[in-house]
C-alpha positions in Angstrom: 54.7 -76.0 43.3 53.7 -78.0 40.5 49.9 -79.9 39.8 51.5 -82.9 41.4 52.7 -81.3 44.5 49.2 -80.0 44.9 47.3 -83.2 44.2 48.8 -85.3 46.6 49.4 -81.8 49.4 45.7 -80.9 48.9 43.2 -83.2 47.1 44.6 -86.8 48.9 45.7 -88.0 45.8 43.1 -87.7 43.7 44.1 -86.8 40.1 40.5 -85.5 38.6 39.6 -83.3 41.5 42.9 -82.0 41.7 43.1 -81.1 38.0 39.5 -79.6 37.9 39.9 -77.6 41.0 43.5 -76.3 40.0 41.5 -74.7 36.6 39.0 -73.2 38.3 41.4 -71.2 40.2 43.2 -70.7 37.6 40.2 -69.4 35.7 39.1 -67.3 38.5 42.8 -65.5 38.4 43.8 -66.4 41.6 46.7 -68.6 40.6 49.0 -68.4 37.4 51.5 -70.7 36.0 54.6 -69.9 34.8 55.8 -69.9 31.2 57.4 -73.5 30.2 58.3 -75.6 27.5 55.5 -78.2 26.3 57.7 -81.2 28.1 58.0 -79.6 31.3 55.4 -79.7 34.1 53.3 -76.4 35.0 55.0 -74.5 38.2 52.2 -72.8 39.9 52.2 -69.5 42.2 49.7 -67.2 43.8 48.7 -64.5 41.9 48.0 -61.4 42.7 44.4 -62.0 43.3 44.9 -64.4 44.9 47.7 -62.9 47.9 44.8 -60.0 48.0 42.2 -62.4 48.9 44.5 -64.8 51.3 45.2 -61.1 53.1 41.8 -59.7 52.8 40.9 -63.6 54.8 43.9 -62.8 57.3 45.4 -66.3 56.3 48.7 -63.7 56.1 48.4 -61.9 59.6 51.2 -64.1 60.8 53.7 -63.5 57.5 56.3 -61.2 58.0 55.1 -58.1 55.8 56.1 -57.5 52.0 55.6 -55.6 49.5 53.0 -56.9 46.7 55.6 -56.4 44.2 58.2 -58.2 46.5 55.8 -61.1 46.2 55.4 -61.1 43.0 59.2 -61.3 41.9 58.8 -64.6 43.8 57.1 -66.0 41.2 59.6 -65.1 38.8 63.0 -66.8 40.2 65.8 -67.9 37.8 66.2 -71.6 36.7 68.4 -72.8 39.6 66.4 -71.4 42.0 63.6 -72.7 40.6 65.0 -76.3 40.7 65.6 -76.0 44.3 62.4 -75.0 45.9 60.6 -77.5 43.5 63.0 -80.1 44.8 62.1 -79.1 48.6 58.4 -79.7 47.7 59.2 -83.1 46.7 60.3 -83.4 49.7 57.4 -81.9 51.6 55.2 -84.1 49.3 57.0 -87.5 50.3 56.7 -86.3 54.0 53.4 -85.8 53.7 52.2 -89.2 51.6 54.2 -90.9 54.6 52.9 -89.6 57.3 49.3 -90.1 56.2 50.2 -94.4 56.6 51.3 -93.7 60.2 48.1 -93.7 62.6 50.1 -92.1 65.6 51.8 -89.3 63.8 50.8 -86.2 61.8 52.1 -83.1 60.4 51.7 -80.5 62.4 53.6 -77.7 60.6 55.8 -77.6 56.7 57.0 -74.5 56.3 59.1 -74.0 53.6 59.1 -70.1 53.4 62.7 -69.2 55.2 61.4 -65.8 56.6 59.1 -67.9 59.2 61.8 -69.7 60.8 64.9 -67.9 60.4 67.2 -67.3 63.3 70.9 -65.7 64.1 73.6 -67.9 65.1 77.0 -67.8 65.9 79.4 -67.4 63.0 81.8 -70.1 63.5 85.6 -68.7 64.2 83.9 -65.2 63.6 84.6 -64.2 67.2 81.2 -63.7 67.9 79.6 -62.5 64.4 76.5 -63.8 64.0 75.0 -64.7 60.6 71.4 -64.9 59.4 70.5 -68.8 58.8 67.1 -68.7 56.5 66.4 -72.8 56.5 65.0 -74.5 53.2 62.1 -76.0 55.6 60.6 -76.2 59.2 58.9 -79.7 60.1 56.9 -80.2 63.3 55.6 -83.4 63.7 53.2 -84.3 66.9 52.9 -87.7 67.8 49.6 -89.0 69.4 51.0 -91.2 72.5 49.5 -94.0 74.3 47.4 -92.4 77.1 46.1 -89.7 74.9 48.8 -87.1 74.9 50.9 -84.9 72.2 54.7 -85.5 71.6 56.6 -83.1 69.5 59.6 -83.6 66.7 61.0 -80.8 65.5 63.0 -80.7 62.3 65.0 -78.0 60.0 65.2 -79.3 56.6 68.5 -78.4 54.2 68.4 -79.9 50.5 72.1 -79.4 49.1 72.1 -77.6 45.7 75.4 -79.6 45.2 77.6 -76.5 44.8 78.2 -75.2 48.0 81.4 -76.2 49.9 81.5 -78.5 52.3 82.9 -75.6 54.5 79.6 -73.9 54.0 77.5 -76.9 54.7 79.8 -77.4 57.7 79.1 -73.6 59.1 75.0 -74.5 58.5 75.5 -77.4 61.0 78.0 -75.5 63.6 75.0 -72.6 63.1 71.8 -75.1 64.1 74.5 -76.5 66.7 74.9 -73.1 68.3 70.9 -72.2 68.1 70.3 -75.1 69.8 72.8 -75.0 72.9 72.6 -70.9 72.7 68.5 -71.6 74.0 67.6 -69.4 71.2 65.3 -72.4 69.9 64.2 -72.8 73.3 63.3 -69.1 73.3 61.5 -69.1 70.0 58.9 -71.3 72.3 58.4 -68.6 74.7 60.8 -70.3 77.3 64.2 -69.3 79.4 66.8 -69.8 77.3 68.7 -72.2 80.0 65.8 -74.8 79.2 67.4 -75.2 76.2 67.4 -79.4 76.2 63.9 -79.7 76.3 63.8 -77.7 72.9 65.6 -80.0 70.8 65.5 -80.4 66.9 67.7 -82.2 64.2 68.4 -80.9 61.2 67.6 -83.0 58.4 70.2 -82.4 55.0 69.4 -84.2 52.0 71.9 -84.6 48.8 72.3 -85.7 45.5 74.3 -88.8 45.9 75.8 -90.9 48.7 79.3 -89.7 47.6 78.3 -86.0 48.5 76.9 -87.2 51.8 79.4 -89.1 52.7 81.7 -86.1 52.2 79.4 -83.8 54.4 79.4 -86.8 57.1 83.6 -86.5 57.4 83.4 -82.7 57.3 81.6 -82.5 59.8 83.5 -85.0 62.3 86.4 -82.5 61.2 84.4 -79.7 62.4 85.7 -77.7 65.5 83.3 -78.6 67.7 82.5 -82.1 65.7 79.2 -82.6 64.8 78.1 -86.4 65.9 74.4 -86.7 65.7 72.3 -83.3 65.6 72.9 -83.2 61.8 71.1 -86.3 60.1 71.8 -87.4 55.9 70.4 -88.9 53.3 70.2 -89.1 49.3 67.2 -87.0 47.4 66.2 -90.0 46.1 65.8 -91.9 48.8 64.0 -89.1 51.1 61.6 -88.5 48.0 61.0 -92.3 48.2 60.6 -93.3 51.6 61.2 -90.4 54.2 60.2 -92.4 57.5 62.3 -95.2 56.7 65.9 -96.6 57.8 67.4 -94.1 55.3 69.2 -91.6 57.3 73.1 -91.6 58.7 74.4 -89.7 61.5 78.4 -88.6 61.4 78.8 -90.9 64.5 78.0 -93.7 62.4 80.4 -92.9 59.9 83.2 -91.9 62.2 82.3 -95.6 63.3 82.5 -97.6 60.0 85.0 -95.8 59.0 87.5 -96.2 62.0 90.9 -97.7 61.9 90.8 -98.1 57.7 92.4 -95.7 55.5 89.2 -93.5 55.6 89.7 -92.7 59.3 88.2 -89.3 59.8 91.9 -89.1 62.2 93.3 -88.6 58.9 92.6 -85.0 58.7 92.4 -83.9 54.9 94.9 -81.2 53.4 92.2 -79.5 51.4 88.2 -80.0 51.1 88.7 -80.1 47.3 86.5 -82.5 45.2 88.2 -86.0 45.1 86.3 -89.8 44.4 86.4 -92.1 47.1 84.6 -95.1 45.2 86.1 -97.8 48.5 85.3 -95.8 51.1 81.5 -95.0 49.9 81.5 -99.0 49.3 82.5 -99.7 52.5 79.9 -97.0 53.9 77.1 -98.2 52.0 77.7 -102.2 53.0 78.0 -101.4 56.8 76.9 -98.0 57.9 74.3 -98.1 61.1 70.8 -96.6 59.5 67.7 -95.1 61.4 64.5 -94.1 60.7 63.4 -90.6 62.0 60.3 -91.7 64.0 59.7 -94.6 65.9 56.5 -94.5 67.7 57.0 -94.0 71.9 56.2 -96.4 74.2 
């Protein structure tokens, strides 16, 4: 993460005690920073003083085990990966500066390490293969209700790297899909997997522009079974912004805006290759039904 992320994640904000505190660790070995360019912000990680106090404290008993050296090469990822998991803690980040404005909500778990909450799920058209889905993020909100007791949202976060196929992004969804009616979410919670609908989740993917989201929304209407509303979207920019607000589109929605115009979803496409649609994402943006992912129960 960078000083940012950790400001506003650990020190509420506050710039000064953020930046002192972040030196004295850093003084005291138990984080590093990575080597960067004078214009870039500092990327922190755990050093390895630090993982051996953090497992000395048994903060790690519930990590899957690895390797000190494993851990280390973690702090030394390429450029692109690099670039992604700082973009999933902006996302973290605006999660978290929004929920601290909402009196009856609060974070309950962010997890953005993949090992924690990754699961196997049906391969789509694999005759029963199953593949290995590692999610960018894990979000369980509770929600304090009105006489005194604790709902629970639960959230699997994707942020698009822009270069995988929509195919790809459209076996993630059919994946969560088949976790979800499989009971194998329900059975992560320690219940039968046939009490499945009382475990339910949505999984939140984020994107660099409308365009791209737009394109996910049709793929997945074209998906065998469609995908209507587990799978929510929105833009980076405005999830980073304002993550609680009337920002996020369901495939339903689209399907419905789009109906009956020369962007019908009926119209199945030939090929999945890149092509600019500037009226249809005009017409989306001007019409399509928005939500916002909480709204507080009654």
């Amino acid at each position: 993460m960078t000083a940012a992320h950790a400001k506003t994640l650990y020190f509420d904000g506050r710039k000064e005690a953020s930046k002192k505190r972040l030196q004295k660790l850093k003084g005291a070995g138990l984080i590093g920073e990575r080597a960067r360019r004078a214009y870039e912000p500092a990327v922190l990680f755990l050093a390895r003083k630090g993982l051996a106090l953090l497992d000395k404290r048994g903060v790690l008993r519930g990590y899957p085990p690895l390797a000190q050296a494993t851990l280390e090469r973690r702090a030394r990822v390429g450029a692109s990966t690099l670039q992604h998991e700082l973009e999933v803690m902006d996302v973290k980040t605006a999660f978290h500066s929004a929920i601290t404005k909402t009196p009856s909500f609060a974070i309950a778990t962010f997890s953005t390490w993949p090992l924690l909450y990754q699961f196997q799920a049906l391969r789509p058209g694999s005759s029963g293969a199953e593949a290995l889905m590692k999610p960018d993020g894990f979000i369980r909100i509770h929600e304090t209700i009105t006489d005194g007791d604790l709902d629970e949202h639960s959230f699997f976060l994707e942020v698009d790297r822009s270069h995988e196929t929509q195919d790809k992004l459209a076996r993630k969804a059919s994946s969560y899909l088949d976790y979800y009616q499989s009971g194998g979410f329900a059975a992560r919670h320690g219940t039968p997997r046939s009490d499945y609908k009382k475990h339910g989740f949505r999984v939140l993917m984020v994107f660099k522009t409308a365009e791209r989201r737009n394109n996910t929304a049709e793929r997945l209407l074209q998906n065998n079974p469609p995908i209507f509303t587990q799978t929510w979207l929105s833009t980076f920019e405005e999830v980073t912004t304002d993550p609680l607000g009337k920002i996020w589109i369901r495939p339903l929605d689209y399907n419905d805006v789009t109906k009956g115009t020369a962007f019908d979803t009926e119209r199945k496409r030939a090929s999945w290759g890149y092509r600019r649609q500037i009226e249809r994402d005009r017409l989306v943006e001007s019409k399509i039904a928005r939500f916002a992912l909480l709204t507080p129960s009654q």
